[in-house]
N, C-alpha and C positions, 0 to 999 in steps of 0.2 A: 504493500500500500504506500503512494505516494501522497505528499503531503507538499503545500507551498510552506511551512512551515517548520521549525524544528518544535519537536516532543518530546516533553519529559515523559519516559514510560518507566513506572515503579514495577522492577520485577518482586521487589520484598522492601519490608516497612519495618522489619520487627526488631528486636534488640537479641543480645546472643543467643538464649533461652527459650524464644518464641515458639510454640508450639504450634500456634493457630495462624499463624499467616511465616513468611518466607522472612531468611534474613534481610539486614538492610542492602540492597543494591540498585541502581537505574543508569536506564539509557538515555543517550540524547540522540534522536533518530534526526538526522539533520533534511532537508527538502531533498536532495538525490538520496535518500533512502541509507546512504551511510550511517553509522551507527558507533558510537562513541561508549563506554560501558565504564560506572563506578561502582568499585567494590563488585566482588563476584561473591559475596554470600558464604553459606559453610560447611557448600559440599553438592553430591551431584544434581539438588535440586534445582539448580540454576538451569540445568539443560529441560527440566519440567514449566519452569517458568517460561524459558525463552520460547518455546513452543507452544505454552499459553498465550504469551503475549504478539503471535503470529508473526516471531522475529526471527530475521536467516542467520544462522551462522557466518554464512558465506559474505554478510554485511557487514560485519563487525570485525575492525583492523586495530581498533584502536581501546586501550584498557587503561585505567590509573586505580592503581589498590591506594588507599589511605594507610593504612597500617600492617601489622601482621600477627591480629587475634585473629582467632580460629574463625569466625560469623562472618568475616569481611576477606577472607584471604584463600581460604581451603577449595572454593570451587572454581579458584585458577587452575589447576591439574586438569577439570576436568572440560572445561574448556580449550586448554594450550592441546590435551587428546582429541577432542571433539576436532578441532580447526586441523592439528595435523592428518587427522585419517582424511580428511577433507580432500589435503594438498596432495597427498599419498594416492588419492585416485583422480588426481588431475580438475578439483570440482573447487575451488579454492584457486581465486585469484588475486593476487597480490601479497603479501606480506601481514604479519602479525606485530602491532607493535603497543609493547604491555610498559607501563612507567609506576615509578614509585622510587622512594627514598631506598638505600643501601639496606637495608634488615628487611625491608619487604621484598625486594629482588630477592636475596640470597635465599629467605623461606623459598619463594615459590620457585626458582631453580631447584633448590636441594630437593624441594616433594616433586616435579618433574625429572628430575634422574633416578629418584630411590622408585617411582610410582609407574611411570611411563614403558610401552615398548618399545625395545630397539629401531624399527623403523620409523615410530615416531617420536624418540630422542636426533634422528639425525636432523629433524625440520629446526631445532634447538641451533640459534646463530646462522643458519640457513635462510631460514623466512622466518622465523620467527624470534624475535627480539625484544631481551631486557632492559630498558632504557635506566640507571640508575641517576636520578634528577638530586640537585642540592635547591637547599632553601634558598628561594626568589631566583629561578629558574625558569627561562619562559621556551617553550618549544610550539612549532606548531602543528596543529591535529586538523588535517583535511583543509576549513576554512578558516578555524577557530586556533584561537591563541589560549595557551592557558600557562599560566603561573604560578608553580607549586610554591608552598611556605609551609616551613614548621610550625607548628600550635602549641609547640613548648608543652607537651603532655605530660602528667603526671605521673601516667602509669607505663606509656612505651613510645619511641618514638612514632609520631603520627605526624601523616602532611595532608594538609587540605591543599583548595585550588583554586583560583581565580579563571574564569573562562570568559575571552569577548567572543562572542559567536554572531554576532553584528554589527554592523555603524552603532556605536555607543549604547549596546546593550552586552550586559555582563551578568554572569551566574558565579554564584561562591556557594560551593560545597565545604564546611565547615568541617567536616569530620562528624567522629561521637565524641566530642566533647563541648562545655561549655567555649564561647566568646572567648579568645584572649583579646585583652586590648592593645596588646603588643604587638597584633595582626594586624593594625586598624589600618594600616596604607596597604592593606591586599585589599578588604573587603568592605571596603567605605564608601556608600552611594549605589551597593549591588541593585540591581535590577531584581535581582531572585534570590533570595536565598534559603540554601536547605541546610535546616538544621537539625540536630537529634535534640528533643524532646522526652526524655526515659517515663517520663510518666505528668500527669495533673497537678496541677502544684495542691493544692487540698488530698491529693494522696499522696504529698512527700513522703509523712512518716508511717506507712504502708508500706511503700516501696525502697526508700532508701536511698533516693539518686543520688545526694551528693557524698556519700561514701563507696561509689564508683566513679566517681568523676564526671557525672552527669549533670544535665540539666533538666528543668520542672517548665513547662509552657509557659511560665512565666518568663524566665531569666532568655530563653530563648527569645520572646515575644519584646522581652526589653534590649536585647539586641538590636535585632532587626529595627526596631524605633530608634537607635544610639545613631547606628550607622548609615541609618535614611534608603533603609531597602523599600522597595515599593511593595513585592510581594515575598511573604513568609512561606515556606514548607517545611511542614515539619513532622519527622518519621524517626525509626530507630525508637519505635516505643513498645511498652510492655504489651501485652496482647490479651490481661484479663478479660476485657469487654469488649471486641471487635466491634458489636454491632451499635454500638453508642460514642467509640471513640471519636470518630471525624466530629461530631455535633459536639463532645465536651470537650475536645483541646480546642476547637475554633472557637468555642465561646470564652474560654479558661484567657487564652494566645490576643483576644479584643480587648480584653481588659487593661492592657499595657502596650499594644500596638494598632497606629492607626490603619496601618495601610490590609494589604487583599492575605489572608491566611486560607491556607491548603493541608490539610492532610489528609495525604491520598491512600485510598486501600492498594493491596497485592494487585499489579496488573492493570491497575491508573492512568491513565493516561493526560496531563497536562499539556496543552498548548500555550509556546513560549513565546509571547506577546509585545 
């Protein structure tokens, strides 16, 4: 399906533990149908997803992992397989190219050599490539410019990313973690921004966020207002109550931001405005 537009398509929403819907990960399906992928989730679900979400393989050249917890990193293997058997029968054209800071490259090589078959360990530096990026690093992806930065995390090294994917429009994938304001010349005046929200702020002491390093719809929602983002998304949340979430973080995320708030279910699809 072609689009004049790019789309944000949410393959997974959920936080590491999620049972009820997918981990955190999405595309940016750009107008020629290329396909841009954040975070690959935490394990072979991702090839269930992408086939829910009516997406090709054969589109998808381009990857940026944020970190290298097991929910956001693990279903690299089984995409870097999926694209090699690909290439391996002549059905795959062009090149694979995956980016991420130095600890999330090395994960996802070392589980592609320990995991993969011989025939498709040789597509490894062939056509397919580990791009290791440093903080405030700007490369460019198809039409799109993006600019990784460290989040200075608490708990492991993690890079977020600044994306212009138009004349003066910009997307900032923040990670799972709260705002740094250390960040604030990557993601100041974003267009979009998506952030992890762990849970309702009225169920902080339920869930806990910020003794994982998380955030509560609030502190996200007061973000996005700091930094004069136009529109909020916000996923990477617990999944007690699926069928009531989107209506209580949008209403929880209005109370301290003015502009347009999104949380999208498994398989979502946003149009990037």
């Amino acid at each position: 399906m072609r689009t004049k537009k790019s789309r944000l398509i949410f393959l997974g929403t959920g936080a590491a533990f999620a049972t009820e819907c997918y981990n955190a990960s999405f595309v940016i399906e750009r107008p020629d149908g290329e396909l841009f992928m954040t975070d690959t989730g935490g394990g072979n679900g991702i090839i269930r997803q992408m086939k829910h979400a009516g997406l090709d393989f054969k589109r998808l050249h381009y990857i940026f992992v944020t970190h290298g917890h097991s929910d956001h990193i693990l279903g690299s293997v089984w995409i870097v397989r999926r694209i090699a058997r690909l290439m391996i029968k002549g059905k795959y054209d062009g090149e694979l190219h995956i980016y991420g800071h130095d600890a999330s490259c090395y994960i996802m090589r070392t589980l592609a050599e320990l995991l993969m078959q011989r025939a498709e360990l040789a597509e490894l530096g062939h056509r397919i490539h580990f791009h290791v990026m440093e903080d405030g690093e700007t490369v460019k992806l198809l039409d799109m410019q993006l600019t990784a930065f460290d989040i200075r995390s608490t708990k492991t090294k993690q890079f977020a990313y600044r994306l212009r994917f138009a004349p003066r429009r910009a997307l900032v994938c923040l990670g799972d973690e709260p705002y740094n304001r250390r960040c604030h010349k990557y993601v100041e005046g974003a267009d979009w921004l998506i952030s992890e929200a762990f849970c309702a702020f009225d169920d902080r002491a339920q869930f806990d966020p910020y003794a994982k390093s998380h955030a509560t719809t609030k502190e996200a929602a007061e973000a996005a207002e700091e930094i004069g983002a136009k529109h909020l998304v916000l996923y990477h949340t617990e999944d007690t109550d699926l069928a009531n979430r989107k209506e209580k973080y949008t209403r929880d995320a209005k109370k301290y931001f003015s502009g347009d708030v999104r949380v999208p279910d498994d398989l979502e699809v946003i149009e990037l405005i």
